[in-house]
Biopython code that builds the backbone (N, CA, C, O; Angstrom):
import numpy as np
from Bio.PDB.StructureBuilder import StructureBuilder

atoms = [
    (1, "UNK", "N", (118.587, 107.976, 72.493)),
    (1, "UNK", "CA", (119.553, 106.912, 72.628)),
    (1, "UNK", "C", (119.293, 106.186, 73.941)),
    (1, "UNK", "O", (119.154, 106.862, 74.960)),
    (2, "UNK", "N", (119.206, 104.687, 73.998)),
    (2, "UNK", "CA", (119.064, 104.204, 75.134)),
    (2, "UNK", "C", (120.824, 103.777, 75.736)),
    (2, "UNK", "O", (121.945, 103.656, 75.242)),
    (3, "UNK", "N", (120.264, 103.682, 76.881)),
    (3, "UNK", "CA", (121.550, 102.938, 77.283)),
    (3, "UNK", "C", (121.594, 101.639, 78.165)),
    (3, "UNK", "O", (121.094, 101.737, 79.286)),
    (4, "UNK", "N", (122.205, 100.272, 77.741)),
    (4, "UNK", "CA", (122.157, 99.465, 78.207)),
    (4, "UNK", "C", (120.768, 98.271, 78.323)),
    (4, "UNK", "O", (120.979, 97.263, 77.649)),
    (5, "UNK", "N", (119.598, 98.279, 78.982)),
    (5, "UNK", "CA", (118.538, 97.461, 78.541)),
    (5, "UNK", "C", (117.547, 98.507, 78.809)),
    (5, "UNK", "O", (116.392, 98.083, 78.865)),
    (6, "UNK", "N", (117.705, 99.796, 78.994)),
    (6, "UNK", "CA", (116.537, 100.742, 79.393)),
    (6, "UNK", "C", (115.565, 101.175, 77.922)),
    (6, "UNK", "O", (116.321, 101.761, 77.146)),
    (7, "UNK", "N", (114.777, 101.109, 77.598)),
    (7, "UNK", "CA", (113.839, 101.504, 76.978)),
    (7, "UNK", "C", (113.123, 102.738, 76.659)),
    (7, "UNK", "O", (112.580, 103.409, 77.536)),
    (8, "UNK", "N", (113.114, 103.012, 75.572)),
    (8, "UNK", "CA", (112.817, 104.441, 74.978)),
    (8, "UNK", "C", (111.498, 104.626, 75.605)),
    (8, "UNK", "O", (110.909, 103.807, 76.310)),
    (9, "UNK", "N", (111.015, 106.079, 75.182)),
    (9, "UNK", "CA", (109.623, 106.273, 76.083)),
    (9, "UNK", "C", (108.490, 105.799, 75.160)),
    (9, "UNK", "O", (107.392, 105.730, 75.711)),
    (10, "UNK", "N", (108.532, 105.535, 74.154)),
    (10, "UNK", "CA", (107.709, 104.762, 73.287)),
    (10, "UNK", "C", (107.738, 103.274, 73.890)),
    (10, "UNK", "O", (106.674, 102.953, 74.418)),
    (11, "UNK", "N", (108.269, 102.766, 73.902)),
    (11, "UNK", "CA", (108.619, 101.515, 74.110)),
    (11, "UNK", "C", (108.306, 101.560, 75.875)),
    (11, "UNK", "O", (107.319, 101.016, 76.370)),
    (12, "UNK", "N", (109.043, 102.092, 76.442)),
    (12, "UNK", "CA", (108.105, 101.914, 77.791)),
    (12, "UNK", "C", (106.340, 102.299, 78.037)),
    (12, "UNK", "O", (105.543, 101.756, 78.802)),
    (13, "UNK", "N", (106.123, 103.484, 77.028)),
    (13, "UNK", "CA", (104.658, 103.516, 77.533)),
    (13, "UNK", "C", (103.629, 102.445, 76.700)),
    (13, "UNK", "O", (102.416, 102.654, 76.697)),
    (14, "UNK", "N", (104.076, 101.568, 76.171)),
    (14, "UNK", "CA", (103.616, 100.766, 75.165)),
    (14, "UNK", "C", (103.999, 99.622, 76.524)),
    (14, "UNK", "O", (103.145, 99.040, 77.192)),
    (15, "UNK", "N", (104.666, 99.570, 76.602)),
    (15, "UNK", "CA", (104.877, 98.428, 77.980)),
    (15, "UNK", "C", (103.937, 98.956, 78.985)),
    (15, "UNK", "O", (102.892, 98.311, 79.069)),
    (16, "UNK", "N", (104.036, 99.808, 79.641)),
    (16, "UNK", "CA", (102.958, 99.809, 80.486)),
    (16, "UNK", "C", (101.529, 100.059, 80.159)),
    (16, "UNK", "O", (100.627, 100.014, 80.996)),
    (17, "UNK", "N", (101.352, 100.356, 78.744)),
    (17, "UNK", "CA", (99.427, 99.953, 78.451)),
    (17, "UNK", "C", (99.018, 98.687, 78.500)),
    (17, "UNK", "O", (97.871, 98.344, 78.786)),
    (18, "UNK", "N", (100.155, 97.774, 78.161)),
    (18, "UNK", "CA", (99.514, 96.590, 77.788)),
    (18, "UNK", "C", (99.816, 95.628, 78.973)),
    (18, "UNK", "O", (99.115, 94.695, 79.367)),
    (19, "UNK", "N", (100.844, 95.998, 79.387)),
    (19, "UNK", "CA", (100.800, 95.333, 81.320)),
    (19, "UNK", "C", (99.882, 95.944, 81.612)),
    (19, "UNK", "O", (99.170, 94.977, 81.339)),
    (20, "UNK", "N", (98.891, 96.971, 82.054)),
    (20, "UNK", "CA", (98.079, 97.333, 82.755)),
    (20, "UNK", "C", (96.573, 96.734, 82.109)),
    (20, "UNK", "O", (95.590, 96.373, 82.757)),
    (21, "UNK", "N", (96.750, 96.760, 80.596)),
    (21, "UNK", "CA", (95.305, 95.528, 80.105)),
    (21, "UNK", "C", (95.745, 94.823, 80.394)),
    (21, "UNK", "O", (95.251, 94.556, 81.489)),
    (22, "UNK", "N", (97.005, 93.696, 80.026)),
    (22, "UNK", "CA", (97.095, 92.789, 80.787)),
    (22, "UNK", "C", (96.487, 92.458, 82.440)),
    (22, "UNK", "O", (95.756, 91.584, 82.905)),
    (23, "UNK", "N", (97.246, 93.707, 83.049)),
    (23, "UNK", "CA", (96.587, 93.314, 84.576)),
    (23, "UNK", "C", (95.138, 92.780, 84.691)),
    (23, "UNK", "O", (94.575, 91.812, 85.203)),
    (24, "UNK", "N", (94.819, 93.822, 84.003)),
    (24, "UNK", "CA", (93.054, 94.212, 84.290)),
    (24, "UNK", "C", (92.326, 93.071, 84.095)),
    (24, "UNK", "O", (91.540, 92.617, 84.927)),
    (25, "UNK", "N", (92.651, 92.399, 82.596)),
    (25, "UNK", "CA", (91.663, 91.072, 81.791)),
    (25, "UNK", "C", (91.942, 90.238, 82.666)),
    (25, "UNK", "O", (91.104, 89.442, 83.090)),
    (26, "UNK", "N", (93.198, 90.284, 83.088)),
    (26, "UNK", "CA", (93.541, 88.466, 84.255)),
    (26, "UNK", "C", (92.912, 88.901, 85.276)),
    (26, "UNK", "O", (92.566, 87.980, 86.017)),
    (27, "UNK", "N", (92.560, 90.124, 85.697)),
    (27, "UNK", "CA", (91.912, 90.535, 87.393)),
    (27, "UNK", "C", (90.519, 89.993, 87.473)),
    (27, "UNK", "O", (89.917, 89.504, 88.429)),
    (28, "UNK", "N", (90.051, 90.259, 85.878)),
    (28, "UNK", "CA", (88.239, 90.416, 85.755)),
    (28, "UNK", "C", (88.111, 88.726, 85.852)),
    (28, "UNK", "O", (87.328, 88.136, 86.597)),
    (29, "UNK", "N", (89.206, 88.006, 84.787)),
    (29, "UNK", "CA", (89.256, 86.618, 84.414)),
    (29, "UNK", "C", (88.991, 86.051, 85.743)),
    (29, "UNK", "O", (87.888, 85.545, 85.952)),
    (30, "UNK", "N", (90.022, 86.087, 86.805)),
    (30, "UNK", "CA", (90.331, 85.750, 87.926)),
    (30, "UNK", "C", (89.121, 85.869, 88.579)),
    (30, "UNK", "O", (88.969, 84.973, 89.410)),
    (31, "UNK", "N", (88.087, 86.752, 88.494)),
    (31, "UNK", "CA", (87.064, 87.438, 89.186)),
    (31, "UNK", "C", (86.099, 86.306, 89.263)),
    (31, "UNK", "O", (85.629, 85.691, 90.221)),
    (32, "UNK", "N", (85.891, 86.182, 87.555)),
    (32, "UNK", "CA", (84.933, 85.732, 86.961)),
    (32, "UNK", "C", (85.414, 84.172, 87.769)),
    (32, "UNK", "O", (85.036, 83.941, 88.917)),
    (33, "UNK", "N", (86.067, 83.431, 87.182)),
    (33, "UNK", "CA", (86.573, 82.153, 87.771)),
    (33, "UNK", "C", (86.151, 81.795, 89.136)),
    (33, "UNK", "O", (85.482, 80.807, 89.440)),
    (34, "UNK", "N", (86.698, 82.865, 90.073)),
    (34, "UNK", "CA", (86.116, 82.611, 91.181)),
    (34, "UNK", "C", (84.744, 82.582, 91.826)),
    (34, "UNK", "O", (84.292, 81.881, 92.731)),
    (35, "UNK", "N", (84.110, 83.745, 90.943)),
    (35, "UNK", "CA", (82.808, 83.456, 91.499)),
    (35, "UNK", "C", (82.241, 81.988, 90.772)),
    (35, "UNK", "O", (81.621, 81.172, 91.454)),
    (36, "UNK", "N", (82.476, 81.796, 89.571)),
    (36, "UNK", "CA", (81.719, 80.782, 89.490)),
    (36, "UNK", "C", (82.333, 79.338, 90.011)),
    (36, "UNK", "O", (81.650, 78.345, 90.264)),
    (37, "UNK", "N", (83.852, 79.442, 90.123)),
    (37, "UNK", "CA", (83.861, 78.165, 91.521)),
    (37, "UNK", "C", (83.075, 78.110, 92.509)),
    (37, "UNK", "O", (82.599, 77.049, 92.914)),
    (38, "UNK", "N", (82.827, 79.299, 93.046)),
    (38, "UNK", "CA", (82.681, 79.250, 94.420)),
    (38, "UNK", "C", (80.874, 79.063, 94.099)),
    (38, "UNK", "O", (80.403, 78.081, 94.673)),
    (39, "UNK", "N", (79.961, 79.809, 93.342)),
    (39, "UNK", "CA", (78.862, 79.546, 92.973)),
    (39, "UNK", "C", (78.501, 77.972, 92.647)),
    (39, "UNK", "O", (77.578, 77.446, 93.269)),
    (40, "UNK", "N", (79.209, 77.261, 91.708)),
    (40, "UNK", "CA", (79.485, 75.757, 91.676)),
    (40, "UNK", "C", (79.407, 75.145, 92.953)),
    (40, "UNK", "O", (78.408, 74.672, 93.494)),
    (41, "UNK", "N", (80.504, 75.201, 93.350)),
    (41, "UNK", "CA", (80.840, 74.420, 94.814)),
    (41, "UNK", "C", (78.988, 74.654, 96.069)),
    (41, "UNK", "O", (78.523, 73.865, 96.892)),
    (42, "UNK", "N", (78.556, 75.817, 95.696)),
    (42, "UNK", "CA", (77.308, 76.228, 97.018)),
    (42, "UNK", "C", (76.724, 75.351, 96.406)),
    (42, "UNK", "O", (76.467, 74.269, 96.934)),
    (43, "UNK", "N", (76.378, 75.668, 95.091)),
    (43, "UNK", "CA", (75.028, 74.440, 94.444)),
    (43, "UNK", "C", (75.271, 73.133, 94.879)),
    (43, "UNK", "O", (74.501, 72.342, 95.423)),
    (44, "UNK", "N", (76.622, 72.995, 94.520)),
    (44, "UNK", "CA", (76.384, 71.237, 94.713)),
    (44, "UNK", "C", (76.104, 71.461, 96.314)),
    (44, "UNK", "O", (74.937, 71.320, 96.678)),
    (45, "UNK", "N", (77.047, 71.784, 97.249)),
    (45, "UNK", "CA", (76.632, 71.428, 98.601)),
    (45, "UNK", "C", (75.090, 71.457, 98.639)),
    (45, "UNK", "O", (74.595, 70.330, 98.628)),
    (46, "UNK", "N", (74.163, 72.547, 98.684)),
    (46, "UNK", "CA", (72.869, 72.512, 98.142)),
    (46, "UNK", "C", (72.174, 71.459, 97.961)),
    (46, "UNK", "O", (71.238, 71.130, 98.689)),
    (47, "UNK", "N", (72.547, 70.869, 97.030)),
    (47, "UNK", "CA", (71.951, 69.738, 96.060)),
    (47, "UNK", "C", (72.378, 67.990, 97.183)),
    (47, "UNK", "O", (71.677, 67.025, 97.488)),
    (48, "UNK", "N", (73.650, 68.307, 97.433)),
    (48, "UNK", "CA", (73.514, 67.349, 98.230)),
    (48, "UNK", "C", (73.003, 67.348, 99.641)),
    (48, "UNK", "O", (72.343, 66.447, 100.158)),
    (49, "UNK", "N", (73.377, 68.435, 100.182)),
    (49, "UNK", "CA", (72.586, 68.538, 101.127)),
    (49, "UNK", "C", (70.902, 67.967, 101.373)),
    (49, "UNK", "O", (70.345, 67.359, 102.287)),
    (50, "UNK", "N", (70.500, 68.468, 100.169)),
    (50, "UNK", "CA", (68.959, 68.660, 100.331)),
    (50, "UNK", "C", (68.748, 66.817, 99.418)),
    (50, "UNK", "O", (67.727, 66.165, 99.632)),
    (51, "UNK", "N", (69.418, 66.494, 98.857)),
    (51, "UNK", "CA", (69.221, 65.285, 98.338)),
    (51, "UNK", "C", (69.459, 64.067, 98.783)),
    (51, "UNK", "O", (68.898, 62.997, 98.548)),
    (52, "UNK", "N", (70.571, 64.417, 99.614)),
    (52, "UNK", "CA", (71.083, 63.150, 100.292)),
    (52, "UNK", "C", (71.511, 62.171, 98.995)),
    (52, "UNK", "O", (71.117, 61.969, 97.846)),
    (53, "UNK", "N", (72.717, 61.619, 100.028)),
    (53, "UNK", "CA", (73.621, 60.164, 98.734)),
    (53, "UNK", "C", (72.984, 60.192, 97.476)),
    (53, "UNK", "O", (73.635, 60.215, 96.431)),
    (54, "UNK", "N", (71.765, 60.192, 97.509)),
    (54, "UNK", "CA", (71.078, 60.450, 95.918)),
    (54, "UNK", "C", (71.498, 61.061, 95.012)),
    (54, "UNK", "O", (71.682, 60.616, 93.880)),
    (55, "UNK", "N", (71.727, 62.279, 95.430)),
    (55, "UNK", "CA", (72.070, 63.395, 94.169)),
    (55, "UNK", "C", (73.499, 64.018, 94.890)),
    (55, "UNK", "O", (73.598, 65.219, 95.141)),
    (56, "UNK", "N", (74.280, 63.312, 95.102)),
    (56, "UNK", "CA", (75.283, 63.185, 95.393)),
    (56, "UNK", "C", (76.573, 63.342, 94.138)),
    (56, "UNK", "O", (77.571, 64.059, 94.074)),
    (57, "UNK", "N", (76.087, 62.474, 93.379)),
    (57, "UNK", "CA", (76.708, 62.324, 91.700)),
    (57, "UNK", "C", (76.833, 63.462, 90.955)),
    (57, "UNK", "O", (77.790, 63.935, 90.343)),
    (58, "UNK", "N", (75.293, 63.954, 91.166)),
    (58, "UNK", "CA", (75.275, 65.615, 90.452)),
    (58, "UNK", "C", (76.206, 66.465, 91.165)),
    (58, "UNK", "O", (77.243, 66.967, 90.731)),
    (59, "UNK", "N", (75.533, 66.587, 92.678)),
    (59, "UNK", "CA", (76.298, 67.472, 92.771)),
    (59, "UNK", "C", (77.818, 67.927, 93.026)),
    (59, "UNK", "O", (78.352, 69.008, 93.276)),
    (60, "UNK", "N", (78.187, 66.851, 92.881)),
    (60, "UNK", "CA", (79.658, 66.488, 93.138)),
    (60, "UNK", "C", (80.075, 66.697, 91.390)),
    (60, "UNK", "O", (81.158, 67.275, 91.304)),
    (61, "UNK", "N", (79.599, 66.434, 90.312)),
    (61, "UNK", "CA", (79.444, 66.508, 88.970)),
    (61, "UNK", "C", (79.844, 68.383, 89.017)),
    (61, "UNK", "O", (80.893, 69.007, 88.861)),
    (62, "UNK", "N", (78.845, 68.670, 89.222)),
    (62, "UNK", "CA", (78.566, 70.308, 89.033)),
    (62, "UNK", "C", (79.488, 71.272, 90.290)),
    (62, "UNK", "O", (79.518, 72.477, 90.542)),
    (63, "UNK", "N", (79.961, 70.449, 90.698)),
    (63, "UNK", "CA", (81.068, 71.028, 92.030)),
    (63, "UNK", "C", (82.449, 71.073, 91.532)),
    (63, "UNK", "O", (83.182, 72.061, 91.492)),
    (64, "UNK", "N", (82.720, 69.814, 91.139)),
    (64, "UNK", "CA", (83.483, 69.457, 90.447)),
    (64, "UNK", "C", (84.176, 70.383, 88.666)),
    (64, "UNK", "O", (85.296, 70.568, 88.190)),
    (65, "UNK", "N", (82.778, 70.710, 88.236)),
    (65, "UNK", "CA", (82.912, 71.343, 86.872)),
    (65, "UNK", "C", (83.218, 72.605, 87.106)),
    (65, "UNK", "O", (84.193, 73.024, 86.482)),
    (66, "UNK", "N", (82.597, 73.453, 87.929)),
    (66, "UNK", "CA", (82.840, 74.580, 88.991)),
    (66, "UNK", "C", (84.309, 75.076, 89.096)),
    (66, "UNK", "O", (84.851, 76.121, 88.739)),
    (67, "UNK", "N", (84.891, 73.622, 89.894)),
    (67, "UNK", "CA", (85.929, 74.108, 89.894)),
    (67, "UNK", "C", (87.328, 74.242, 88.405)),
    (67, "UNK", "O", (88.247, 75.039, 88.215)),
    (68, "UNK", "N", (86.921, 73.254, 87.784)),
    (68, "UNK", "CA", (87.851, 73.152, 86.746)),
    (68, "UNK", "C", (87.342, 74.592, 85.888)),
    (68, "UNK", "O", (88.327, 75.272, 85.599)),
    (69, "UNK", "N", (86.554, 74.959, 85.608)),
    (69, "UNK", "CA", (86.446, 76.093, 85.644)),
    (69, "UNK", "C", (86.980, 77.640, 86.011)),
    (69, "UNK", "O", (87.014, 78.642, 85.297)),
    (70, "UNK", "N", (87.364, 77.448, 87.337)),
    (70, "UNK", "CA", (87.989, 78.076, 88.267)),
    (70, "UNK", "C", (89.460, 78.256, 88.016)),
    (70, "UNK", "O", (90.131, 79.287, 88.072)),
    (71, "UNK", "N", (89.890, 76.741, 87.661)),
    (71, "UNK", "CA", (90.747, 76.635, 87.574)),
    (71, "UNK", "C", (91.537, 76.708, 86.466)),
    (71, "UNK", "O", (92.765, 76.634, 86.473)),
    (72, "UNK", "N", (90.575, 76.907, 85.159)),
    (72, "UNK", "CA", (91.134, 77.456, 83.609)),
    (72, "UNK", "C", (91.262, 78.433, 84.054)),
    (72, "UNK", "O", (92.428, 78.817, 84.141)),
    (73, "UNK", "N", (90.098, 79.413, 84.600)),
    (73, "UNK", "CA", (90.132, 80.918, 84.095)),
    (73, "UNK", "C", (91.448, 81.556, 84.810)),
    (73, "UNK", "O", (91.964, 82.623, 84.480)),
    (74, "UNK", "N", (91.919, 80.641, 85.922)),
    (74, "UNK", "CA", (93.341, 81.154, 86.427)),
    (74, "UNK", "C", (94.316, 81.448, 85.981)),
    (74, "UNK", "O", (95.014, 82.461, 86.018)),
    (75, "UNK", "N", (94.420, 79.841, 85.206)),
    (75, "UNK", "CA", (96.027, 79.420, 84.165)),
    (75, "UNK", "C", (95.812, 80.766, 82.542)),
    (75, "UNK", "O", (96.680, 81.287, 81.842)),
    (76, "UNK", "N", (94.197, 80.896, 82.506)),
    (76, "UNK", "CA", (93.991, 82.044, 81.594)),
    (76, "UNK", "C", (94.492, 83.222, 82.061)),
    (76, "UNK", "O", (95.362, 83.701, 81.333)),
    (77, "UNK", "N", (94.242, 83.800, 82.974)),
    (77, "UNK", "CA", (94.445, 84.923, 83.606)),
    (77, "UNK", "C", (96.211, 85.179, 83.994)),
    (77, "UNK", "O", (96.984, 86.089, 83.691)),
    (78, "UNK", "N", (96.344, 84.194, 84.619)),
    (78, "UNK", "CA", (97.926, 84.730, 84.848)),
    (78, "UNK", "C", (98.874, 84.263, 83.264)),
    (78, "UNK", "O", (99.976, 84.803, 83.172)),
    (79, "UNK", "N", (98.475, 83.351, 82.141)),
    (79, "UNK", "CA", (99.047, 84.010, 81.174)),
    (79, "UNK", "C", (98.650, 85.109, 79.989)),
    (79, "UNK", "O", (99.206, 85.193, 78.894)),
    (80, "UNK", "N", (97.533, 85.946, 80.481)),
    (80, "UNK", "CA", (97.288, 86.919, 79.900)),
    (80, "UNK", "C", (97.816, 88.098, 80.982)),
    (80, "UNK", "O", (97.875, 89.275, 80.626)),
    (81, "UNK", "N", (98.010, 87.875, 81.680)),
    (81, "UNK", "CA", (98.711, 88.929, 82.723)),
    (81, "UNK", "C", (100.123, 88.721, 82.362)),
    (81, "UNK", "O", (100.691, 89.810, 82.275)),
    (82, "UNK", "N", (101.054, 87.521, 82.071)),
    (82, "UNK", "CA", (102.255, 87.411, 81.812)),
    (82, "UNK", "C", (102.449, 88.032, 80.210)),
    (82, "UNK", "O", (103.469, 88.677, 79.967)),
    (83, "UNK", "N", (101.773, 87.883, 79.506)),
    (83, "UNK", "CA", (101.728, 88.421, 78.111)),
    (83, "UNK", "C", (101.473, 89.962, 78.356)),
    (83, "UNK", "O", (101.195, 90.417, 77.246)),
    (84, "UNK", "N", (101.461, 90.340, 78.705)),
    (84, "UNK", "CA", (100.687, 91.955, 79.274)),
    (84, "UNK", "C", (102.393, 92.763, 79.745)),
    (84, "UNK", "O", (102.798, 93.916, 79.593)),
    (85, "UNK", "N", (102.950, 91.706, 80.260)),
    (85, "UNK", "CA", (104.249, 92.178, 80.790)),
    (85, "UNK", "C", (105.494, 91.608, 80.108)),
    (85, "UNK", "O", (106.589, 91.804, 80.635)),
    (86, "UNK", "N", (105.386, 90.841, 78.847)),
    (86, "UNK", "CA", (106.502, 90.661, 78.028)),
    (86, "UNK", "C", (106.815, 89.738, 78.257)),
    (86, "UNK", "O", (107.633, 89.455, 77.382)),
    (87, "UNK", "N", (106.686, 88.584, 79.223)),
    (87, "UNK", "CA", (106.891, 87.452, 79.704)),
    (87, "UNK", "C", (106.573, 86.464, 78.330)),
    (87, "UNK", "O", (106.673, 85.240, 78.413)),
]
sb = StructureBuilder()
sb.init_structure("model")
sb.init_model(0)
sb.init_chain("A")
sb.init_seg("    ")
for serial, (resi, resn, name, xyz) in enumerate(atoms, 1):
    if name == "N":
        sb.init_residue(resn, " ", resi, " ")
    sb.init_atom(name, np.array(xyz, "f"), 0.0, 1.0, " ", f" {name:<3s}", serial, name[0])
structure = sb.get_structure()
């Protein structure tokens, strides 16, 4: 018998497997995202650096893509982390 909003032990350990995959997939997601922002962002500097105003387009292109990138795998990650916790 529960009482009030507390949760049976089925029901809690079923909550905490899937918050804890949850955690995990948004941690790796998050991981992943970042390195390849941050991998993005070196190239282009790279590219412009070594290209000058020229290849400026690219690498601002591929800096740019980098980050939106970065920036899915986030909005991915924290709602697979919110789904993980019942949210």
């Amino acid at each position: 018998m529960t009482l009030g909003n507390q949760d049976s032990g089925v029901t809690s350990g079923v909550k905490f497997v899937t918050s804890t995959i949850g955690n995990t997939v948004g941690g790796l997601t998050n991981t992943v995202g970042g390195v390849v922002g941050a991998a993005g962002r070196g190239i282009g500097e790279t590219i412009e650096g070594a290209t000058g105003s020229g290849g400026r387009p690219v690498a601002r292109g591929i800096a740019d893509a980098a980050s939106g990138v970065e920036d899915g795998s986030n909005r991915i990650a924290r709602g697979v982390k919110n789904a993980g916790e019942g949210k």
